[in-house]
N, C-alpha and C positions, 0 to 999 in steps of 0.2 A: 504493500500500500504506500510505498514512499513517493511513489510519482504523484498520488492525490495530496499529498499534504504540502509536496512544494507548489503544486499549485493553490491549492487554500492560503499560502504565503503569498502568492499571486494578488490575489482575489481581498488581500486583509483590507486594504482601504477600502474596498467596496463596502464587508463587513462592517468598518470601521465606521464610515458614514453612515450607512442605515443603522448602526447601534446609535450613533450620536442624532441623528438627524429622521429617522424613518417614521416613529412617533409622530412626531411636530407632520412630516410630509402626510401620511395618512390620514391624520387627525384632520389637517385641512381642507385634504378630499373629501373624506365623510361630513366635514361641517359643513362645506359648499354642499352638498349632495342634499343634506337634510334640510338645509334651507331652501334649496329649490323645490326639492319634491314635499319636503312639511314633514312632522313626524318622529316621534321616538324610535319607531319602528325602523325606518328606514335607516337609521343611524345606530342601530344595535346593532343590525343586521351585516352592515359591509364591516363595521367594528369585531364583528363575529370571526368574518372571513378572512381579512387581515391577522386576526391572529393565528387563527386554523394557519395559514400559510405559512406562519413563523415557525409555527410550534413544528408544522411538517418537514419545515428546510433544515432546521434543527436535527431530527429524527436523523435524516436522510445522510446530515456528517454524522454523526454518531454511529449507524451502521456503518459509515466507511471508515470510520477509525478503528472501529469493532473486526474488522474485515471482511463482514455480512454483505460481499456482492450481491447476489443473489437479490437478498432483501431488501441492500439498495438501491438495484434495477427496478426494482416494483412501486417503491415511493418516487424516484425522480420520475417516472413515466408517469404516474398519476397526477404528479405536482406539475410536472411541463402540461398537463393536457388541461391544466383546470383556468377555465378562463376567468376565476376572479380571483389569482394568485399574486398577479400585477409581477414585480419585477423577479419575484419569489421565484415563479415557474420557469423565468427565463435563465437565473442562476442554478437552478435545479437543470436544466437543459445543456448548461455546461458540464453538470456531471455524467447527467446521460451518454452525452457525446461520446466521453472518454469511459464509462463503461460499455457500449457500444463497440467500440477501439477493440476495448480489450478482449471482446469476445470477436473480434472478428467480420464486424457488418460492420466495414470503410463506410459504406454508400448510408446506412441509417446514421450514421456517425455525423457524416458532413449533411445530409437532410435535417437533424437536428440543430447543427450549427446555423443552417440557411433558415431555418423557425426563428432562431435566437436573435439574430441579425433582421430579420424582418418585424419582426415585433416589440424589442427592449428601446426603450427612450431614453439607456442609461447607455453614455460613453465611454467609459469603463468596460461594462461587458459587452458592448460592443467592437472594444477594439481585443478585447480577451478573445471573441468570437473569430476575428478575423483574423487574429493569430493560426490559432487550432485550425481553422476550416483553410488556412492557410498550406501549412504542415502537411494536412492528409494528403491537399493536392499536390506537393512536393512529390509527395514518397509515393504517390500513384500515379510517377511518371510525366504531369501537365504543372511544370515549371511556371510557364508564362501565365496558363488563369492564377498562379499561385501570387503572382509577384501582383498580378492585377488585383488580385483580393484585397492587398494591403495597402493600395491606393487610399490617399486620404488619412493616412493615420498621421495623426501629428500630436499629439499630447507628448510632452517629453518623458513624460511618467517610464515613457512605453519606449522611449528610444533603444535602450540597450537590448532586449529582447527584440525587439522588432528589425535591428541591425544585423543580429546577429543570426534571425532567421533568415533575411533577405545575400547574405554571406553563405550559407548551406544553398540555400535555390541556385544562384550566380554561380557556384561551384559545381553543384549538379549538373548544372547546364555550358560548365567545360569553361567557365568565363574566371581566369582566376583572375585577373587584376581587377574586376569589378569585386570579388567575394575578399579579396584580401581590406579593398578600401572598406568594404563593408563592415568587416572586423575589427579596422583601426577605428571606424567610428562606435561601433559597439563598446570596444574598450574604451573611447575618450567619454562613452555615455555613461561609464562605471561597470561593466562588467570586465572585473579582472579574474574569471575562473579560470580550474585547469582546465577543462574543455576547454576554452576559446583560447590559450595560452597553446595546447595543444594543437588544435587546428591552425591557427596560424604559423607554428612549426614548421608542419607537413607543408603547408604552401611553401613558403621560405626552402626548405629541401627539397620539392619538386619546381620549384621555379616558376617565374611565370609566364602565364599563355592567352 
């Protein structure tokens, strides 16, 4: 389970914002909501589901730390399908993804990514989406929609990962002076690992082309 918890490291600010800030954001929905349509009812009720959503997205890391695939598989599926989860389902949709991965359906993998990306209003996990949905398309061969996917990204948050993927594509695709500058930007963006310390090695020894 180590590859889901570095990306839950990923994903902290996202966490971190909706811990600080979700409340307040919901809260405002439902009181707009209730004042239009009138009613206590209508404002217990989305107040309801909001938290169902919480409580669910919660469950769902909990089985992945537990290492209950399986049982994980069944709450992100349910929670991406629930249309009043709001951004819940869509973060639930990032785990689906890469459970998906793991078992081997590429194609529901990156069809849940294209879910994610078409319905979240959060830039954040939007640009997490276009990472991933990125990646698969690398490794199954179509480079260029890959590189196209990540058009538009610009948060700097996201520079070093985003460098350093666009460094593996342009390598893939035979292009090393393009994947080497990629990698000096990735390192000047803060990523000093041994992987990327590693990769630019191998370039540096094979030379470039």
């Amino acid at each position: 389970m180590e590859g889901y918890f570095s990306e839950e490291q990923q994903v902290e600010a996202i966490k971190k914002w909706w811990k600080e800030n979700g409340t307040a954001v919901l809260s405002g929905v439902v009181i707009g909501l209730a004042v239009l349509f009138g009613g206590r009812a209508w404002f217990s009720y989305k107040k309801a589901q909001a938290e169902d959503a919480s409580l669910n997205y919660s469950a769902l890391l909990a089985t992945l730390q537990q290492g209950k695939s399986s049982e994980a598989l069944a709450i992100a599926t349910q929670l991406t399908g629930d249309s009043h989860a709001g951004e819940y389902a869509n973060m639930a949709g990032l785990v689906l993804a890469r459970l998906q991965q793991d078992k081997g359906d590429v194609a529901a993998a990156q069809a849940t990514l294209k879910q994610v990306l078409k319905q979240t209003g959060n830039a954040q996990l939007r640009i997490l989406a276009q990472l991933r949905l990125a990646r698969l398309l690398a490794d199954g061969g179509k480079p260029q929609k890959a590189l196209d996917t990540l058009d538009g990204i610009k948060d700097a948050a996201f520079a070093a990962p985003l460098d350093n993927l666009r460094g593996d594509i342009y390598l893939a695709m035979g292009k090393k002076d393009q994947a080497r500058a990629a990698y000096d930007k990735a390192e000047a963006a803060g990523d000093h690992s041994q992987l990327l310390i590693m990769k630019r090695q191998e370039l540096d020894e094979g030379g470039a082309k």
